[in-house]
C-alpha positions as CSV (number, residue, x, y, z in Angstrom):
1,X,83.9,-39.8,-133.8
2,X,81.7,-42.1,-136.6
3,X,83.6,-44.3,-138.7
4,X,83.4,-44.2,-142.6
5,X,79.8,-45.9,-144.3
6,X,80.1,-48.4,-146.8
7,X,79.0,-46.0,-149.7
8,X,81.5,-43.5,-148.3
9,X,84.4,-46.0,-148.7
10,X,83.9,-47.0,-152.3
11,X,83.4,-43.1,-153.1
12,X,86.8,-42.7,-151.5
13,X,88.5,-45.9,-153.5
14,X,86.9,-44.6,-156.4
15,X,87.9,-41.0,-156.2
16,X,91.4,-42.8,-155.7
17,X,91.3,-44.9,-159.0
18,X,90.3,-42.3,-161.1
19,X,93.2,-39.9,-159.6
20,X,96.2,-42.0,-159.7
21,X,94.8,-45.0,-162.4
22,X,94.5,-48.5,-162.1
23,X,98.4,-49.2,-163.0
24,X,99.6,-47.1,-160.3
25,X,97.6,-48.6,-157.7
26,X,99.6,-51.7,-157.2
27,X,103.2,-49.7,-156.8
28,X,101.4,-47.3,-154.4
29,X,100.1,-50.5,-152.0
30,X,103.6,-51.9,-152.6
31,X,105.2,-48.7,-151.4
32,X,102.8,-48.6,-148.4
33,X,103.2,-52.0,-147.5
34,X,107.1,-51.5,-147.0
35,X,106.8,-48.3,-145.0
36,X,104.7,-49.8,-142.8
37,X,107.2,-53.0,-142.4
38,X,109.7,-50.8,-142.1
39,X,107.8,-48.5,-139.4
40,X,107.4,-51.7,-137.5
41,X,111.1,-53.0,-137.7
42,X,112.1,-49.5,-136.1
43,X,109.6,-50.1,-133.5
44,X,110.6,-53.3,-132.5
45,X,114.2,-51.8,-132.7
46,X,115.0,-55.1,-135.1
47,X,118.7,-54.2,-137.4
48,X,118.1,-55.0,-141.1
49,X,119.8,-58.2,-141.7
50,X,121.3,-58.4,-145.1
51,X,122.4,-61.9,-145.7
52,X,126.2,-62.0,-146.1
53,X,127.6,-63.9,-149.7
54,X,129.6,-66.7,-148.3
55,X,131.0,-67.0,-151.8
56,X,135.2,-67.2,-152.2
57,X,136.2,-67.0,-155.5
């Protein structure tokens, strides 16, 4: 198995740009970027931990 040349990188972040467009780019690493922190929460088997409001009115 080879691994992806330069030149066929850029093709591949430029075939991406022009498909989605530059303003969606930064919601789809976003999107990404919480799977995968999510991904490793489960596999660590770490419970979301909401911080609890203390507050008493």
């Amino acid at each position: 198995m080879h691994f992806p040349l330069p030149w066929q990188i850029v093709l591949i972040l430029l075939v991406v740009l022009i498909i989605f467009g530059a303003s969606k780019l930064p919601e789809f690493g976003r999107g990404l970027g919480e799977g995968i922190r999510n991904f490793k929460k489960a596999l660590s088997g770490e419970e979301d931990k909401k911080p609890e409001n203390k507050e008493q009115a």
